[in-house]
C-alpha positions in Angstrom: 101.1 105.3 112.7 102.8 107.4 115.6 106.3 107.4 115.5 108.1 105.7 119.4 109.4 107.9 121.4 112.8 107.8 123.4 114.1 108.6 126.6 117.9 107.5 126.3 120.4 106.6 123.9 121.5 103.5 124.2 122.2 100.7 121.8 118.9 99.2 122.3 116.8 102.7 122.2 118.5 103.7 119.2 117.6 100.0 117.5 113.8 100.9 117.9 114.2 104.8 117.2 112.6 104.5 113.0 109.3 103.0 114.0 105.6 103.8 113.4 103.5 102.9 116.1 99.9 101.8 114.9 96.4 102.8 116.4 94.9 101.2 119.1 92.1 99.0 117.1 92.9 96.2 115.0 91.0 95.2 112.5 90.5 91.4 112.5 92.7 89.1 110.1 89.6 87.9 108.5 88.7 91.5 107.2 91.5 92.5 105.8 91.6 92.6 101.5 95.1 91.0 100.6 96.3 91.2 97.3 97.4 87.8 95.3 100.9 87.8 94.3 103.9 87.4 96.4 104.1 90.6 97.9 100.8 90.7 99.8 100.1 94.1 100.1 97.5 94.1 102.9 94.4 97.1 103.8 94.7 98.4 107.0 91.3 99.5 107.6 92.3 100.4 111.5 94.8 102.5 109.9 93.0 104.5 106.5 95.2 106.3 104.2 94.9 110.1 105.0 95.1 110.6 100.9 93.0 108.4 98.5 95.2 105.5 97.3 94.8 101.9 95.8 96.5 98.9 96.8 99.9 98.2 94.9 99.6 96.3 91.8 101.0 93.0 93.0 102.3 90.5 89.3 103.0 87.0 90.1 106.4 87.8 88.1 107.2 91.1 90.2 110.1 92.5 88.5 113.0 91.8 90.6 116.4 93.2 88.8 117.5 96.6 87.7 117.3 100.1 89.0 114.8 102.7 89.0 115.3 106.5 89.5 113.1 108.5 91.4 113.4 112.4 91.9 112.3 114.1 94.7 112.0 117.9 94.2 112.2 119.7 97.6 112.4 123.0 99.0 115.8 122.2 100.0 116.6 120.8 96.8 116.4 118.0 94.6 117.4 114.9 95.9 118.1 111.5 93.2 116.4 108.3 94.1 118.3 104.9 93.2 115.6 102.1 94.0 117.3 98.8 93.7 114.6 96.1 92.5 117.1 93.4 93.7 117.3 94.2 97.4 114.2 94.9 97.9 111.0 93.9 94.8 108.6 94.6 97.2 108.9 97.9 98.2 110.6 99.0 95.1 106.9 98.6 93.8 105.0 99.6 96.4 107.3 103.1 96.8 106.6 103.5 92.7 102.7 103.4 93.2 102.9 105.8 95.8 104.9 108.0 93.6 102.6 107.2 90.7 99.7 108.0 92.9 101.0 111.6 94.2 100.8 110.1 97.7 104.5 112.0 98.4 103.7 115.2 96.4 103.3 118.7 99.3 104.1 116.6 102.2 106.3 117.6 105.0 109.6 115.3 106.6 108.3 115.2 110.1 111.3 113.7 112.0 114.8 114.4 111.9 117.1 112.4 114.5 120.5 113.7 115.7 122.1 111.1 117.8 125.6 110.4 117.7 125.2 106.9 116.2 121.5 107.6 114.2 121.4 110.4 111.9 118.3 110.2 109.7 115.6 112.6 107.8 112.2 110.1 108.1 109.3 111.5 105.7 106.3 109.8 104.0 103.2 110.8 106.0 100.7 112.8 104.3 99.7 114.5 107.5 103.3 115.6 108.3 103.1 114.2 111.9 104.7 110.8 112.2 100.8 108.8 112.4 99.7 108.0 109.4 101.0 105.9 106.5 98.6 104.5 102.5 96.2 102.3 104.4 97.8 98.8 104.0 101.6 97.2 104.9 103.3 94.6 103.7 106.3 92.3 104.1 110.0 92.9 105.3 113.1 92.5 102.6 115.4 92.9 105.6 119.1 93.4 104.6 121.9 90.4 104.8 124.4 92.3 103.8 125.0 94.8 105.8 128.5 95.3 108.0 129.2 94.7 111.6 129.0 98.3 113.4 133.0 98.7 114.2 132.5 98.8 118.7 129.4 96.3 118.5 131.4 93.0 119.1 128.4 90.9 118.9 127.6 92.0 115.7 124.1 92.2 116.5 124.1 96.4 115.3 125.2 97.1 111.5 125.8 100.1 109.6 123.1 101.7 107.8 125.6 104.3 105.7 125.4 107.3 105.1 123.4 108.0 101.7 120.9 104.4 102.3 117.2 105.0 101.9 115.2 102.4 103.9 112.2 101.9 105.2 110.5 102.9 108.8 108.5 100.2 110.3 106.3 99.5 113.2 107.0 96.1 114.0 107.9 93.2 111.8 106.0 93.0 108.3 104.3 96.7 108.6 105.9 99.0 106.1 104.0 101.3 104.7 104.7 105.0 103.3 107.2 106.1 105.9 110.8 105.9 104.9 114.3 107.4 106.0 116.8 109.0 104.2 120.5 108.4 106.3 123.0 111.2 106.4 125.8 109.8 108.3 126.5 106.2 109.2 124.2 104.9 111.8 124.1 101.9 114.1 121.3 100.0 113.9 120.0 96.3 114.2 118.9 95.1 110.4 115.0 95.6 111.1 114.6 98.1 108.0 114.3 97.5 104.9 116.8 99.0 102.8 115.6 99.7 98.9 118.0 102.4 97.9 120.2 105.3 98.1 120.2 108.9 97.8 122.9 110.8 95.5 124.9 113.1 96.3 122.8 116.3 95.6 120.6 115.0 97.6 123.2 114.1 100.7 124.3 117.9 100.5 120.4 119.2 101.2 119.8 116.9 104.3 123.0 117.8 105.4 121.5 121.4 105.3 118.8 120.2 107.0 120.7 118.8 109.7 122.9 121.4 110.6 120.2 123.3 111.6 118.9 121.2 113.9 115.9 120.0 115.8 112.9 122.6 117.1 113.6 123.3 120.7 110.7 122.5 122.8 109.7 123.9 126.5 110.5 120.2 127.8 114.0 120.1 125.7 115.7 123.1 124.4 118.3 121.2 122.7 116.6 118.3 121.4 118.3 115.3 119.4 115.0 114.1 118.1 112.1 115.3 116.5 110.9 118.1 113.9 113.5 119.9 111.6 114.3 123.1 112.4 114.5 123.1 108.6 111.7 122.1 107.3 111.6 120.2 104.4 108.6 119.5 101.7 108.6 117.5 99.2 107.3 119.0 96.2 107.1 115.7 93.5 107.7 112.8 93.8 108.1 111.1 90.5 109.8 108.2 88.2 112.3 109.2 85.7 111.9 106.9 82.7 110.3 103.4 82.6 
């Protein structure tokens, strides 16, 4: 799943910026393997998982209060995971099987955005390039919650604050792996998911990350958008506890 590019920064480029575009085939509706429960995990056969992975476990009953710590150890340091059940069941689950199943473990944050109203890390591709994501998608928890962004007078942008964990998408109802990890408060319409936060050791290594920028390219020697100057792996991904 490729991630969109963009050409200006306006309200309405930036609202699209954390997507994953999918491949050109589809597979038909009629092929795909669904899973029971309310979630609904869905294969993507168009789209295969780069890494061997199963389909979430998906209870009639899936647990839907409480939070859940997750660490990620990176080569910028560790960062602390608060997965919030309540906001989000869904993906709460899904992000814990992933975890469970290594999917995260050695894999690279491809995308780092430096607009002056989006400032994100995105990771969760396997192949480190923005394409791929575990070979099924499943539903949005959009956020209700979330405030108005302060100039936006038709309240139609919110803020995403800093230290919110949500998830990248490629359209309505197509999360996958890909997530985003926000380092300063950004402006955008309430298309993500949010499931989390990161803590504050965490905030203090993508702020490393950010200040040193994006990789210059031929085409844009001072680029806004695309990979970290910084690179940062993620090492583990796992649950702390039960």
């Amino acid at each position: 799943m490729r991630v969109t590019t963009v050409i200006a920064c306006s309200a309405l480029t930036i609202a699209g910026l954390l997507t994953t575009a999918p491949t050109a085939s589809a597979a038909p509706v009629a092929d795909a393997v669904t899973t029971s429960g309310p979630c609904q995990y869905t294969a993507t056969p168009d789209d295969p998982s780069p890494r061997p992975v199963s389909l979430p476990p998906d209870p009639v009953n899936t647990p839907n209060k409480g939070i859940v710590k997750v660490v990620l150890a990176t080569n910028q340091g560790p960062m602390l995971l608060s997965l919030d059940r309540a906001k989000a069941p869904c993906t709460v689950q899904s992000f814990l099987h992933l975890a469970r199943s290594r999917f995260y473990d050695f894999t690279t944050c491809h995308r780092l955005t430096l607009y002056s109203t989006l400032k994100v890390l995105q990771c969760g591709d396997p192949t480190g390039t923005g394409e791929r994501g575990p070979g099924y998608s499943y539903k949005d928890e959009l956020p209700t919650d979330l405030p108005n962004w302060p100039t936006d007078p038709t309240g139609t942008s919110k803020v995403y604050a800093r230290g919110t964990l949500a998830m990248a998408n490629a359209g309505p109802n197509t999360n996958g792996s890909q997530f985003f990890l926000v380092f300063a408060d950004s402006r955008l319409r309430p298309n993500y998911t949010v499931f989390g936060t990161v803590d504050r050791l965490g905030l203090r290594a993508l702020d490393r990350v950010a200040a040193a920028g994006v990789q210059p390219t031929p085409e844009d020697p001072a680029p806004v958008d695309g990979t970290p100057v910084r690179t940062t792996n993620i090492l583990i991904a796992r649950q702390l506890g039960h």
